[in-house]
C-alpha positions as CSV (number, residue, x, y, z in Angstrom):
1,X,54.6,10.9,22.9
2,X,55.5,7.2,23.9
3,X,53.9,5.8,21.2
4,X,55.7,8.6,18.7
5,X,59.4,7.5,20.5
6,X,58.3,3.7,20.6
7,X,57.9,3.8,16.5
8,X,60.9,5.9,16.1
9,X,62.5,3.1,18.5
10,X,61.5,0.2,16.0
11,X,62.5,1.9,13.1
12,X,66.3,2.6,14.5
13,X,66.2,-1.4,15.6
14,X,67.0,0.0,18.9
15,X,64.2,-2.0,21.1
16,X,67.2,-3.9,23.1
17,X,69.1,-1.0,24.6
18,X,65.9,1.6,24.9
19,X,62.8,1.2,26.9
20,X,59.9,3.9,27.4
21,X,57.8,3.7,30.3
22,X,55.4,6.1,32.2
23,X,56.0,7.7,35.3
24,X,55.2,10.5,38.1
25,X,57.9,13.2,37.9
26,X,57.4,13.1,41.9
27,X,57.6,9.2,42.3
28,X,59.9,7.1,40.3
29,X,59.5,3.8,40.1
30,X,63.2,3.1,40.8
31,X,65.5,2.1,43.5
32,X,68.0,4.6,44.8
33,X,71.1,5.0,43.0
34,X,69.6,3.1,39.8
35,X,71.3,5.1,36.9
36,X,74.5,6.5,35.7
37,X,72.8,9.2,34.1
38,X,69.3,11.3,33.8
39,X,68.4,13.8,30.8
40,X,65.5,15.6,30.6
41,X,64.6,17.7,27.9
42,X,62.1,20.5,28.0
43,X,60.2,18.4,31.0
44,X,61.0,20.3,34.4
45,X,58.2,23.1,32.9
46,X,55.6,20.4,33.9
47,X,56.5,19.2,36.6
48,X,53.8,19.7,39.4
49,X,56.4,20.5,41.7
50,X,59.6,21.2,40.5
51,X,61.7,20.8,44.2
52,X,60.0,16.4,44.5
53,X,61.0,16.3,40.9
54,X,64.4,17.7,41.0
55,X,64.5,15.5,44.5
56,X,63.4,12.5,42.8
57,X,66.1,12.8,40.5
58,X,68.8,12.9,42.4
59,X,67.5,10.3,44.4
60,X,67.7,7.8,41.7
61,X,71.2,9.0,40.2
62,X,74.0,7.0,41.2
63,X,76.7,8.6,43.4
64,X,78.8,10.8,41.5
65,X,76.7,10.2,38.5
66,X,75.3,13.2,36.1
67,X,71.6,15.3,35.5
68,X,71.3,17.2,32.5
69,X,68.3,19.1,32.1
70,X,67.6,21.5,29.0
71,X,65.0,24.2,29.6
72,X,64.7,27.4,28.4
73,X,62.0,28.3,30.2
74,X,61.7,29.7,33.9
């Protein structure tokens, strides 16, 4: 799935603002308080666990920053 949204990156010429990296749900590789916003979309069904994901998450927000997660499933 990287390499499908890498391509689809290059062909919208947006390889300066967007960067795709691999990561562990559980263990991001970012400092606290690193991003204004988090979206995840149909991802929290695979997370191993989802309470250290969900953790992780806020974790890495900024303070009074935003999560939006779309899942249908349970």
């Amino acid at each position: 799935m990287l390499e499908v949204g890498r391509k689809k990156i290059k062909k919208l010429n947006l390889g300066t603002i967007i960067y795709l990296q691999y990561g562990d749900s559980e263990n991001l590789p970012f400092k606290e308080n690193s991003f204004d916003t988090i979206t995840c979309a149909f991802g929290v069904r695979n997370f191993e666990n989802l309470d250290l994901g969900l953790s992780e998450m806020f974790r890495v927000v900024k303070n009074g920053g935003k999560i939006a997660i779309l899942e249908f499933s349970k």
